[in-house]
VEXLUMTI-957331 format. One line per 10 residues: number of its first residue (from 0); their letters; for each residue x negated, y negated, z of C-alpha. Coordinates in Angstrom, 1 decimal. Example, Ala and Ser with C-alpha at 12.3 -4.5 7.8 and 13.67 -1.06 7.14 Angstrom:
! residues 2
0 = as = -12.3:4.5:7.8 | -13.7:1.1:7.1 $
***
This chain:
! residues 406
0 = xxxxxxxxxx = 3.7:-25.1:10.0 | 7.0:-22.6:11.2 | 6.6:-18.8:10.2 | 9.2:-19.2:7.3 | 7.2:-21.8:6.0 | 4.1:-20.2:6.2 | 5.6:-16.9:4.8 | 6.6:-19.4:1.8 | 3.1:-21.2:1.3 | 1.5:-17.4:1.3 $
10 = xxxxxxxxxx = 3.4:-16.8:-1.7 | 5.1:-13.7:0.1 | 8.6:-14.8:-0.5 | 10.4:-14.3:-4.1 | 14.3:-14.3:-3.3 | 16.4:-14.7:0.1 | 20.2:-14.9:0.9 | 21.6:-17.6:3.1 | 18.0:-19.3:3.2 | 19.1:-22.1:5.7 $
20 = xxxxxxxxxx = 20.2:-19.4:8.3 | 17.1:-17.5:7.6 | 14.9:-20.2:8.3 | 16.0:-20.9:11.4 | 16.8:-17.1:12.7 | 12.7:-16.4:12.0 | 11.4:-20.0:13.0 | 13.1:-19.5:16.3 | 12.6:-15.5:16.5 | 15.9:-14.6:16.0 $
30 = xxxxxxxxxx = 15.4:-12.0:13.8 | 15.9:-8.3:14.1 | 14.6:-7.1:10.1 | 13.8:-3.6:9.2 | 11.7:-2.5:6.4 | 11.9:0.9:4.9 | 9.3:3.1:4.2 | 10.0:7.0:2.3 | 7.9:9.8:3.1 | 6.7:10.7:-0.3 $
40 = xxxxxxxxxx = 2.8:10.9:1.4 | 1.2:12.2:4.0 | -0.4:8.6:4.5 | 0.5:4.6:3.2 | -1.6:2.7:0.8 | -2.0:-0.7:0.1 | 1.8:-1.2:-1.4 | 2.7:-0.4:2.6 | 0.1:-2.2:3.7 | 1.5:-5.8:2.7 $
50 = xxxxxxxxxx = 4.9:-5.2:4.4 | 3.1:-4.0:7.4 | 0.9:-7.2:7.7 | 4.4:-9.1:7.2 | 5.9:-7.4:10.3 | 3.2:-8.5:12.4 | 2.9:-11.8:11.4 | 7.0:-11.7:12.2 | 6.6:-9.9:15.4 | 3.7:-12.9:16.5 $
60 = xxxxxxxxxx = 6.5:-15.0:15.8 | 9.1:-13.7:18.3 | 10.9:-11.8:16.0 | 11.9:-7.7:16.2 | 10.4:-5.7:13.4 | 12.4:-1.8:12.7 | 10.3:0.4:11.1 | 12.4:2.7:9.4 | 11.1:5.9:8.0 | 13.0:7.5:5.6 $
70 = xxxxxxxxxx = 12.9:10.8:6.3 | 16.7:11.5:4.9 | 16.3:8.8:1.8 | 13.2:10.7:1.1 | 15.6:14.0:0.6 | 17.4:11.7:-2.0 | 14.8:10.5:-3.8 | 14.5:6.4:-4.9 | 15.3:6.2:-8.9 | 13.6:2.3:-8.6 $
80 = xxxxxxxxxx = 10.4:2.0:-10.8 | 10.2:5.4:-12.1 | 10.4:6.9:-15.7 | 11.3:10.5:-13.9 | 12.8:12.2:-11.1 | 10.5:12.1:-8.1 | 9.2:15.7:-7.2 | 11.6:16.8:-4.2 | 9.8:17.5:-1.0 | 10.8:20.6:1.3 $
90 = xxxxxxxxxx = 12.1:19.2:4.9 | 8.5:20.4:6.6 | 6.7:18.1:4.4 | 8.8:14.9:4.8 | 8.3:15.6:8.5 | 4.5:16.2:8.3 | 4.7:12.7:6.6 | 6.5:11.0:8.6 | 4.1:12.0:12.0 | 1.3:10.6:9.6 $
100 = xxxxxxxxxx = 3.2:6.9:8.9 | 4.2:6.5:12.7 | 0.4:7.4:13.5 | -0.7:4.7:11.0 | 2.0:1.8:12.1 | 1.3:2.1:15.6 | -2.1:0.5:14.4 | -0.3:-2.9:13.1 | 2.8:-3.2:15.4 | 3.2:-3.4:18.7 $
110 = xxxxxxxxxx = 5.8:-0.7:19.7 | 5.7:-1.4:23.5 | 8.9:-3.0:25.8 | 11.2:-2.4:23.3 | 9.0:-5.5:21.0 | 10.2:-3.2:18.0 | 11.8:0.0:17.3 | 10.9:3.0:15.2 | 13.4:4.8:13.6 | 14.4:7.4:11.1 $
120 = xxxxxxxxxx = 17.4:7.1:9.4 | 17.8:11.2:9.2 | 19.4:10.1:12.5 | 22.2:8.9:11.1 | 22.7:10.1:7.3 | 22.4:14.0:8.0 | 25.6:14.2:10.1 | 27.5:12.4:7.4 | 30.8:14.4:6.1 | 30.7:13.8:2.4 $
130 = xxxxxxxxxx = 34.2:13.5:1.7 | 34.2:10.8:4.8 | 31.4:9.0:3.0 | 33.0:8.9:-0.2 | 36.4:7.4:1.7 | 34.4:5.7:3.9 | 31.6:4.0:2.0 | 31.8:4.8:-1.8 | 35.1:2.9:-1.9 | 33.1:-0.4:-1.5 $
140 = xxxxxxxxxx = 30.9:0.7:-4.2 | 31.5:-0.3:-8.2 | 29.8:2.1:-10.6 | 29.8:-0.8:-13.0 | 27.8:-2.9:-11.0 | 25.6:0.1:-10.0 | 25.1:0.7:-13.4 | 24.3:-3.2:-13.9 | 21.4:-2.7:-11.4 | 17.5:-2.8:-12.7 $
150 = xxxxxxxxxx = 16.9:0.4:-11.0 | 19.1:2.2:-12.5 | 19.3:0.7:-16.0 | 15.6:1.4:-16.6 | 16.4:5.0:-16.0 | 19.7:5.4:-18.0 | 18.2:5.9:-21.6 | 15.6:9.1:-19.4 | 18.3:10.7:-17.1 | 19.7:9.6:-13.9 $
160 = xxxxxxxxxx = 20.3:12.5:-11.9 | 23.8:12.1:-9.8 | 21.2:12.6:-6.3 | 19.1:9.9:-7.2 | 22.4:8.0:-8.1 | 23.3:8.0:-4.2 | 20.3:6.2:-3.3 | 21.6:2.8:-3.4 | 24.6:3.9:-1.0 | 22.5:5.6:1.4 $
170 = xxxxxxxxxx = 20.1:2.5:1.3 | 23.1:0.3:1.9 | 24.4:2.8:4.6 | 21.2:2.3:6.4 | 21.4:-1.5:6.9 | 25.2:-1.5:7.8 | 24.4:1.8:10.4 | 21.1:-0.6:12.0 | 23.9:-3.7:12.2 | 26.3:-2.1:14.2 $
180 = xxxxxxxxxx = 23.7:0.0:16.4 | 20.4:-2.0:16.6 | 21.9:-5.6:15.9 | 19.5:-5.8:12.6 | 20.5:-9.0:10.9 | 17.9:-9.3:8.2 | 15.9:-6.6:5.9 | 12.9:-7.0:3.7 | 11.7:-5.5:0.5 | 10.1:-5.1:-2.6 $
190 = xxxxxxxxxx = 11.6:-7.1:-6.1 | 12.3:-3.5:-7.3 | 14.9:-3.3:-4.0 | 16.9:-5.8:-4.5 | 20.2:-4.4:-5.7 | 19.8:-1.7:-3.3 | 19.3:-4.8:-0.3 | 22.4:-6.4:-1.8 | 24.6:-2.9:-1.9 | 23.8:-3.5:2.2 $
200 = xxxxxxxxxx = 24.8:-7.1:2.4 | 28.2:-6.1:0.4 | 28.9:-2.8:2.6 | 28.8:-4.9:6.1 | 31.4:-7.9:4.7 | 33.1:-5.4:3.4 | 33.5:-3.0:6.2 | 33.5:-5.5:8.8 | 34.7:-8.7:7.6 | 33.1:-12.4:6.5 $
210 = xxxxxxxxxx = 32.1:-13.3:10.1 | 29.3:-10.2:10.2 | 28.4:-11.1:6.7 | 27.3:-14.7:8.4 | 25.2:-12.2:10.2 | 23.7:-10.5:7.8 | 20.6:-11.8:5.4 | 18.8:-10.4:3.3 | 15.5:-11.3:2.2 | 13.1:-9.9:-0.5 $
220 = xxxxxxxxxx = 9.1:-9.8:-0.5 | 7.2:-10.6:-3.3 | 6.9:-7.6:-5.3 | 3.0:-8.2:-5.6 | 2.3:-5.1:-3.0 | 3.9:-2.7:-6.2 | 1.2:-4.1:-8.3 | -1.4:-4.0:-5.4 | -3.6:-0.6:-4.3 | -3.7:1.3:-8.2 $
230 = xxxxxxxxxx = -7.0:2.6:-9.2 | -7.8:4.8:-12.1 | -7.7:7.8:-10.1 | -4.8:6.8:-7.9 | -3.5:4.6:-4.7 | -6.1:3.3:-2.7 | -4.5:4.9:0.8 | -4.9:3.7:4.6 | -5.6:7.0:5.4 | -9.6:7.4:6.0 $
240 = xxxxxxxxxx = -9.8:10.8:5.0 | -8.4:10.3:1.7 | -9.4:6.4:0.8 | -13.2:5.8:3.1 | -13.7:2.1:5.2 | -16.3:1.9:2.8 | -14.2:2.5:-0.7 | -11.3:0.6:0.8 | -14.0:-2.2:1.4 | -15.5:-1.8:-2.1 $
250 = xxxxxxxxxx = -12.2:-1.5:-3.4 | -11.3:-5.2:-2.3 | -14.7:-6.3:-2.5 | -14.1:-5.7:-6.9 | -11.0:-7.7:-7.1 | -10.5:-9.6:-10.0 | -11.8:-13.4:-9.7 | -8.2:-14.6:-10.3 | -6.5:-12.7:-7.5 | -8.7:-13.1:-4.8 $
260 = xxxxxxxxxx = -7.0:-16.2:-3.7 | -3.9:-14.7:-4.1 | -4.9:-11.9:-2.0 | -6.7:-13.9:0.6 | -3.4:-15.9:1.7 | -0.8:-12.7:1.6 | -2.5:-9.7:3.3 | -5.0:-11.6:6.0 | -5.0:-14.1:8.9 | -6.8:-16.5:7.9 $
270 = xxxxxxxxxx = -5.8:-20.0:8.4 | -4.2:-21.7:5.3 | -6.5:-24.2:5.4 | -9.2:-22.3:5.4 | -8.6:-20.5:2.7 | -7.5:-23.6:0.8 | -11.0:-24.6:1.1 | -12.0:-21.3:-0.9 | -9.5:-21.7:-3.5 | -11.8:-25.0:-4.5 $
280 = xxxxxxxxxx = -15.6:-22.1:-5.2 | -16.5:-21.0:-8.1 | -19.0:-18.6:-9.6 | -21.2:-17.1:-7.4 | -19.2:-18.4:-4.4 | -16.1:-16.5:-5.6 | -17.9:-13.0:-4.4 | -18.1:-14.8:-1.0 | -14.6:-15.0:-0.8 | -14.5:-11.5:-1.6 $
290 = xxxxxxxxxx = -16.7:-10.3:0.9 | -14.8:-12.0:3.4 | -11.4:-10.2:1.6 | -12.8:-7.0:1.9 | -14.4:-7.7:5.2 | -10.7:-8.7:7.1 | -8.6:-6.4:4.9 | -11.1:-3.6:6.2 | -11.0:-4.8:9.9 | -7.1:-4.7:9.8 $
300 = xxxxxxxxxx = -6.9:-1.2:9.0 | -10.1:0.5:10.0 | -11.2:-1.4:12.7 | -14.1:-4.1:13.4 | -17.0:-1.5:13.9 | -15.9:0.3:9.9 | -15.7:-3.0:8.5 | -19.4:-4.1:10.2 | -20.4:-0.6:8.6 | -18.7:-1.1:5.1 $
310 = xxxxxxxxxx = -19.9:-4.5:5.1 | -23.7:-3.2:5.4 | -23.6:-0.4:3.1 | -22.1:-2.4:0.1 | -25.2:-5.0:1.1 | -27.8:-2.4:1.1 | -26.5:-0.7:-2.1 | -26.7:-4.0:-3.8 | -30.1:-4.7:-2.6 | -31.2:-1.5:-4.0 $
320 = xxxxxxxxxx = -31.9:0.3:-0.5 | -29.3:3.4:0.6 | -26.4:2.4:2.4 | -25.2:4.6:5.9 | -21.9:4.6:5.3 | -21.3:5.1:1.6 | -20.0:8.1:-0.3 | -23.2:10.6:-0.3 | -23.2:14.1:-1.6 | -25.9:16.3:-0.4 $
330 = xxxxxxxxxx = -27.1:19.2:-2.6 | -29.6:22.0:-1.6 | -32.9:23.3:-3.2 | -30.8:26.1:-4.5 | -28.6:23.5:-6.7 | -32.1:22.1:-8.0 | -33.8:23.7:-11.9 | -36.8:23.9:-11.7 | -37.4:21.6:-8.7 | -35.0:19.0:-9.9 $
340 = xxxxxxxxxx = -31.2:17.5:-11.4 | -31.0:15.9:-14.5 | -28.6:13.1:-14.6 | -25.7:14.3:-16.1 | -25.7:17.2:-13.7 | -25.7:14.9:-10.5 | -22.8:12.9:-12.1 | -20.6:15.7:-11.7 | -22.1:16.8:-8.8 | -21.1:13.4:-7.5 $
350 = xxxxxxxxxx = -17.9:13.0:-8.8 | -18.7:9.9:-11.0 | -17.8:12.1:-14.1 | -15.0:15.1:-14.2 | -17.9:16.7:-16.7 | -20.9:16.7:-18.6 | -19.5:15.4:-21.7 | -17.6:12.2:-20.0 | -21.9:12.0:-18.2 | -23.3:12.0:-21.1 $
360 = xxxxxxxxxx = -20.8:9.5:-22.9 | -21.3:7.2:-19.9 | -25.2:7.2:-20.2 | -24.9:6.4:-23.8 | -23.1:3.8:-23.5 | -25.1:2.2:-20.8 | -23.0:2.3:-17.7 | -25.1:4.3:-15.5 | -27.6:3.6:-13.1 | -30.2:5.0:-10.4 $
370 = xxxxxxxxxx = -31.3:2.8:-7.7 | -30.3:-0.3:-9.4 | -32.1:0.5:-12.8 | -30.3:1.6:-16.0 | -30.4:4.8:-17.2 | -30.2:5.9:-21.0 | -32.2:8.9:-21.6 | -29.6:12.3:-21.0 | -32.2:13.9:-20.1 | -33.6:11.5:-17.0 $
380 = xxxxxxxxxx = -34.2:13.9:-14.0 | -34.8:13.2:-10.1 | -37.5:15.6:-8.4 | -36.8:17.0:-4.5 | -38.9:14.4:-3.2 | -37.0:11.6:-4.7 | -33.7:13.4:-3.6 | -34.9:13.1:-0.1 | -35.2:9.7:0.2 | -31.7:9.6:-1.6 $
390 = xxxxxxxxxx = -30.2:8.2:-5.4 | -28.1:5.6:-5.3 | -26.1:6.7:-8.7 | -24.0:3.9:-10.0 | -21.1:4.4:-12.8 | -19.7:1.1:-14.3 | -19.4:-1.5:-12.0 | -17.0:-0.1:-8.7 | -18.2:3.8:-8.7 | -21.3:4.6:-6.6 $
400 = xxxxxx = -22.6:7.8:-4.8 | -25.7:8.6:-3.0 | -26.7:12.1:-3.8 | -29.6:13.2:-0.9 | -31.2:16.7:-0.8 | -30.6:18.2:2.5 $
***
């Protein structure tokens, strides 16, 4: 099977321009595609973490991935998916984030003898006269059919701010700048993008005429990396220090039984046909399949040795025994009444509960556990010699901490 194919059968593919000249610009490594990536963190998280893994399949293919980071869109602020105006960043902190995403992608492609490029479109949009731009650019540009666009129609009836209304011209200005200096023929993005991707397509015919336009294709990843990486407390990031090998195991480890599949075939390299074959278990084979999910998804991004460690901690947490590597708070003898915590206390104390009251509700309602047996009594205490050998406290089914006197 070709890599456009493949891309197709993973389900990673929604909508593409000139599909025919796609196909064979990626099948024979033709391509030179940029994806785009704002510096609203100080790390990615799983919604990156899909377009990364399509890069690298692309770059295994032959082709040239550009990371773009969008240091000067970031100033601008993207209106697509939002109810409100994104909180504006000072300059220092874009930069800060935008060390931190070239730190994390030189972990999935391969930057060496000129196999890809890294750029940030600052570069190129901060020298921009405005009243050039507008002569320049905005000419090719219909408010009307901005207007028309998802991302800005959803916003309308809330405010659109006239800086978040340039967004889909500096988007565009990005792709036509990258044809004309890099020789990028193709760019990749989320559902959410695609007026913006098309505002790019429009800009190079129109600037430089029908033949470039044969040049120029657009295609548009499944939008399933949006949905992908949301927890109740927020993104799950690819950052250690703020998302753990072992929660961003767990996290995959507790997908839902109908998206594991799904999951499977677009963000690891697994053969198709081996994960055809898991597509066919059921029941208690399903958390297999998860296992191995969580197992490759953690490898990818962590590193063999974190998985191997994730991997044992979630198996000796389930078996009852204390895993290594999982989240552990450690309290002193000072923190201790009386020579021990009560349940509710060490619930806070482990961040499974913001307080006492959200404990207690929890134990009442019979989602807490210690070591693997429920607890419903509020007043169920650990002494400092069970401490020592460490709680496993469990709340619902995804949310565990070991608390361990010192």
């Amino acid at each position: 099977m070709k890599i456009y194919e493949e891309l197709v059968a993973r389900g990673l593919i929604a909508q593409v321009t000139n599909e025919e000249e796609i196909k064979e610009m990626i099948n024979n490594g033709k391509a030179t595609f940029y994806i785009g990536f704002d510096c609203t963190a100080d790390s990615l998280h799983v919604g990156h973490f899909m377009a990364l893994c399509l890069m690298k399949r692309l770059q295994m293919a032959g082709n040239k991935p550009i990371a773009l980071i969008g240091d000067g869109t970031t100033l601008i602020g993207d209106p697509s998916g939002r109810t409100d105006m994104r909180q504006m960043l000072t300059e220092e902190a874009i930069q800060h984030n935008a060390e931190c995403f070239k730190k994390q992608m030189e972990k999935f492609i391969d930057f060496s003898e000129g196999k890809a490029l890294m750029l940030r479109n600052s570069e190129w949009l901060k020298p921009l006269n405005y009243i050039e731009l507008l002569r320049d650019v905005g000419a090719c540009f219909s408010v009307n059919n901005m207007l028309r666009a998802e991302c800005y129609k959803q916003r309308m009836e809330k405010g659109l701010s006239f800086l978040e209304f340039n967004y889909m011209i500096m988007q565009s200005y990005d792709f036509y700048y990258m044809f004309q200096h890099y020789g990028c023929n193709m760019q990749f993005g989320g559902n959410d993008q695609w007026s913006n991707m098309l505002g790019g397509t429009e800009l190079i015919r129109r600037k430089l005429g029908k033949d470039a336009h044969a040049m120029t294709i657009t295609l548009l990843l499944n939008s399933e990396g949006k949905k992908m990486g949301k927890t109740a407390s927020g993104a799950v990031w690819l950052d250690p220090n703020k998302t753990t090998p072992y929660d961003f195991y767990q996290y995959w480890r507790n997908v839902d039984d109908a998206d594991v599949i799904k999951c499977l075939r677009m963000l690891t390299f697994l053969p198709l046909e081996q994960i055809d074959e898991m597509a066919e278990w059921e029941g208690s084979q399903l958390n297999k399949a998860k296992e191995i999910l969580a197992y490759e998804l953690t490898a990818l991004v962590h590193g063999e040795e974190e998985a191997k460690k994730a991997e044992a901690s979630a198996k000796s947490l389930f078996g009852g025994a204390g895993g290594g590597d999982m989240p552990t708070t450690e309290i002193t003898e000072a923190e201790l009444t009386d020579g021990s915590v009560d349940i509710l206390t060490a619930l806070v104390m482990t961040g499974l509960c913001a307080s006492k009251s959200e404990a207690r509700r929890n134990v009442q309602q019979g989602g807490v556990s210690a070591n693997d047996e429920k607890v419903t009594d509020i007043s169920k205490s650990f002494t400092a010699d069970e401490l020592k050998n460490g709680i496993i406290i469990r709340r619902g089914k995804k949310n565990y901490n070991k608390i361990v006197l010192k």
